[in-house]
N, C-alpha and C positions, 0 to 999 in steps of 0.2 A: 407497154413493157413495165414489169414490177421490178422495183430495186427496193431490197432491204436497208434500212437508216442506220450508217455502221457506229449510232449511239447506242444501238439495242447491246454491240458487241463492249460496245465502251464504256458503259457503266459500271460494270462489274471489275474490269481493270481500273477504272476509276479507284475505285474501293481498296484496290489491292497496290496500287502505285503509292495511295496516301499511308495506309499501313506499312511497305514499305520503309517510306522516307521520313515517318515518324519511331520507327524503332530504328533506322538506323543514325537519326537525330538524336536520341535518347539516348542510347548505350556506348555511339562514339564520337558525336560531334557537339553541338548546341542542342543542348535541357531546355531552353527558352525557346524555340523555334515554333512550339508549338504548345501550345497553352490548352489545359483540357476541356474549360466551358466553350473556348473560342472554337475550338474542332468541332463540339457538338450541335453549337449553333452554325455552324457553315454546312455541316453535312445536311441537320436539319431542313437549313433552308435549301441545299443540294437537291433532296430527295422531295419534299415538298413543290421545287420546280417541276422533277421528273414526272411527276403524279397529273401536276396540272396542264404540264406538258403533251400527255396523253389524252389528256380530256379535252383540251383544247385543237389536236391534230384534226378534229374533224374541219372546226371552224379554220383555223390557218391555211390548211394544206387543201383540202379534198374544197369547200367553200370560197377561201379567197383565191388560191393560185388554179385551181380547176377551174370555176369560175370564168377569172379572166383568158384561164389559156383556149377555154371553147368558145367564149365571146369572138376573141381576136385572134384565132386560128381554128377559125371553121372547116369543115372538112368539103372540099368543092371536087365533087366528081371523084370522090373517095380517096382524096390525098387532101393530108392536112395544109392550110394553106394559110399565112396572114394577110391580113385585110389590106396590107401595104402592099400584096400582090405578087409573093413571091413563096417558095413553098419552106412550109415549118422545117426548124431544124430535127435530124434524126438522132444517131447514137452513134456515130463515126467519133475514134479517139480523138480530133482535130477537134469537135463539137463542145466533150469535157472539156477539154481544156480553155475554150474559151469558154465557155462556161464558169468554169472556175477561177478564172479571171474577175470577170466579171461579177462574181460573188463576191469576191477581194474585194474589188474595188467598192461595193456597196456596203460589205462591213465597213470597211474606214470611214465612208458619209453615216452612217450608221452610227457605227461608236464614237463619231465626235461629235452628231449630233447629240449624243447623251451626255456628252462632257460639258454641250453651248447651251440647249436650250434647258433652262432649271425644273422643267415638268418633267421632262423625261430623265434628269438627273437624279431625281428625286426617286426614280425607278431604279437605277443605276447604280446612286451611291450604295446599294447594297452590297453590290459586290467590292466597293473597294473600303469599306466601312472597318475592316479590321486593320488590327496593328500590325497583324504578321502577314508575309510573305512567305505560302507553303502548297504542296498539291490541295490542301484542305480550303485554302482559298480560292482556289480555282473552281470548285463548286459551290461557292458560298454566290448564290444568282437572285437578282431581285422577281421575283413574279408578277410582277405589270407589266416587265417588256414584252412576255407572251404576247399582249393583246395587240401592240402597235408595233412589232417588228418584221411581219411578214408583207405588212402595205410601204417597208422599206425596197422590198426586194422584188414585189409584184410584176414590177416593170420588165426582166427578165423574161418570165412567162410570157408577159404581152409580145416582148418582139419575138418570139417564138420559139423557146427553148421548153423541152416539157417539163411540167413538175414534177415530177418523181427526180427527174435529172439535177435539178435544182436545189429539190429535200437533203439528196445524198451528198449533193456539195457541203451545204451547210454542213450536215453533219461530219464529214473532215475537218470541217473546218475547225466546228467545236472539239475535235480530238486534239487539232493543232495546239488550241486556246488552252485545253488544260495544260497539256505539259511545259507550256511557258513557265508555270508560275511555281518555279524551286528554284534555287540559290545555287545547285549543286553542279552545274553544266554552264561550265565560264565561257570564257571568249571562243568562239567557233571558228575564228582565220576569216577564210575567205567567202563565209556565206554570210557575213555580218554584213557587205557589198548589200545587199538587195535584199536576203530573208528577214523577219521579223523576231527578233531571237532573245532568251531567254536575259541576258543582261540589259535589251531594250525594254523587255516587260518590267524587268525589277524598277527601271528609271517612269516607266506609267502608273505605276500603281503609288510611286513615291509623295508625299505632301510636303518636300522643299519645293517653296516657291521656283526654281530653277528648273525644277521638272512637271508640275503641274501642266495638266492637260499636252503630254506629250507622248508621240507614239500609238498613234489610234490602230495601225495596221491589223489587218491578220497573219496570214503566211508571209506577206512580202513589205518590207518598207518601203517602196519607192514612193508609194503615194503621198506617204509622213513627208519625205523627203520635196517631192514635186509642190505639195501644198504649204510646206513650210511651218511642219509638226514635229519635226524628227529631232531628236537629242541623244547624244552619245552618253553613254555612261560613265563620271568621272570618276576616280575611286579615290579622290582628295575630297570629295564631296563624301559624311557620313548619312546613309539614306536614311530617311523615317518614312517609314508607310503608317497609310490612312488616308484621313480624310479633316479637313478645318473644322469640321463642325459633325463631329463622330456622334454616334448614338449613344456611348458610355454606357450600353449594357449588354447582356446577353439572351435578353430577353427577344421571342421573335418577331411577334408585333412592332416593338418597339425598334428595330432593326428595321422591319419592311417601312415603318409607315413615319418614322422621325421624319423626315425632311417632308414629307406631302405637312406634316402639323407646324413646321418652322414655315412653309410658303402659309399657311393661313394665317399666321399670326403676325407676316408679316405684312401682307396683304393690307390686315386692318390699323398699318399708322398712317395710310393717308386715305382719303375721301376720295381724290382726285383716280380716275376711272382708269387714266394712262399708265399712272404710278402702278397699278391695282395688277393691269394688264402685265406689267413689264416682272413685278415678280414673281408673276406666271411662269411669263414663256420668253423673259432674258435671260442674261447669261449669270448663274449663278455670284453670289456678292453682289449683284447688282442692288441700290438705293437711291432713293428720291433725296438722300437728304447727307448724302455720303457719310452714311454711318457705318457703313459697309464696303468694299470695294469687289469688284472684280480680279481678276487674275492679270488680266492687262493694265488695271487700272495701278496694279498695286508695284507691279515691272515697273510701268511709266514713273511712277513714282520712287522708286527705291533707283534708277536710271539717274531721275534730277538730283537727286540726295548725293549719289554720287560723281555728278559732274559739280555740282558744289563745293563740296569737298573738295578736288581736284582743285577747282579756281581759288580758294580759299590757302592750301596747299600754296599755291603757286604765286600768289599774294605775298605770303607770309614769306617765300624765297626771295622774292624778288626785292 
């Protein structure tokens, strides 16, 4: 069965959401919300994903996920069947939906591993690389995750769900993603419980230490939640988007490929082959010589700073 990827329909509203919210930021809200080289290079890199995105559909979709779904759901006595001995799932509403579930749940192992492991952040920080929070950020996309995102989600096909079924989840999903990312759609009540919502995004894409690596969800928070990612949005907190170590230009090269040239460089201040490894594929800040910190490291840290204080404080009462 053929399903259309409802990105073909999405693009083009893409284009037309950000136009939009950038004249109605212009003429009656916030002049600063959106900055004109910053738009051009997000679209840029928007449409330069779209292009490779295409080119790449053979290798992703029709290659790796067809692939495995005919290795491990072969067709026995002309019904699809997996090799665990039960028959493939079909296209019954109950099916999407877990389906779609299930795609949740794999963006979130997904998008945090882009936030832990620093090789694949280095793909990633493209997308949270700018200063503003706008629809024009939400298509600002780094293009290496193309290559390593679909052997996130493979596993799906394997226990036998078809890919096509699996394409068009994604691709809700990515409709979901865009429109998280505007300022103009506040507190939702009662769907803030369990959806993934538009003041959560503002709090992930944030670079106060307070918010860092928070909110990995797609459609739903409970996994933020279940795994112990989740943060509420303060509004005594002033946000600042980006990123600790921004690319400071608007250049596109220099956007995609800043951080893959910060891992080499940093690579070469030790010899030792462990060190070499870890600022690979640890967790971003990570250093052999704590020149650097982590996001954990730096919590833990500012945690004792302030239980000192405190006893210090308490000292000095007493």
């Amino acid at each position: 069965m053929d399903f259309t990827n409802p990105l073909v329909y999405g693009v083009p509203c893409f284009l037309a959401f950000i136009a939009l919210e950038l004249t109605y930021s212009k003429v009656f809200d916030d002049k600063k919300l959106y900055i004109w080289k910053d738009l051009v290079a997000s679209v840029s890199l928007g449409i330069g994903s779209v292009i490779l995105g295409a080119l790449l559909k053979t290798i992703s979709v029709i290659v790796v996920f067809t692939f495995a779904y005919e290795i491990f759901n072969p067709l026995v006595d002309g019904v699809r069947t997996n090799i665990m001995g039960y028959e493939s799932f079909g296209y019954t509403w109950y099916v999407w939906i877990i389906c779609m579930l299930l795609d949740d749940f794999t963006y979130y192992w997904f998008h945090r591993q882009n936030h832990m492991v620093r090789f694949l952040w280095a793909a990633h920080i493209v997308h949270h690389s700018s200063h503003n929070f706008n629809l024009g950020t939400a298509v600002r996309n780094g293009w290496f995750t193309l290559l390593y995102k679909p052997f996130f989600y493979v596993w799906i096909v394997i226990i036998g769900f078809p890919p096509e079924m699996l394409v068009v989840c994604l691709g809700i999903e990515a409709l979901w993603q865009f429109q998280l990312h505007t300022k103009y759609i506040k507190n939702m009540g009662f769907l803030e419980k369990f959806v993934n919502t538009h003041t959560m995004h503002q709090v992930h894409h944030a670079c106060n230490i307070e918010y860092i690596d928070k909110n990995h969800g797609g459609f739903l928070n409970i996994f933020d939640k279940i795994f112990g990612t989740w943060k509420e949005l303060d509004d005594t907190i002033e946000i600042q988007y980006g990123v600790s170590t921004p690319p400071n230009s608007y250049n596109l090269y220099t956007i995609l490929m800043h951080e893959y040239q910060n891992i080499w460089q940093d690579m070469k201040k030790s010899k030792n082959w462990y060190h070499k490894f870890m600022y690979v594929f640890g967790p971003p800040g990570w250093s052999h010589d704590g020149s650097t910190l982590t996001v954990k490291q730096i919590r833990k840290q500012l945690a004792e700073e302030k239980l000192e204080e405190k006893e210090t404080e308490e000292l000095m009462v007493a």
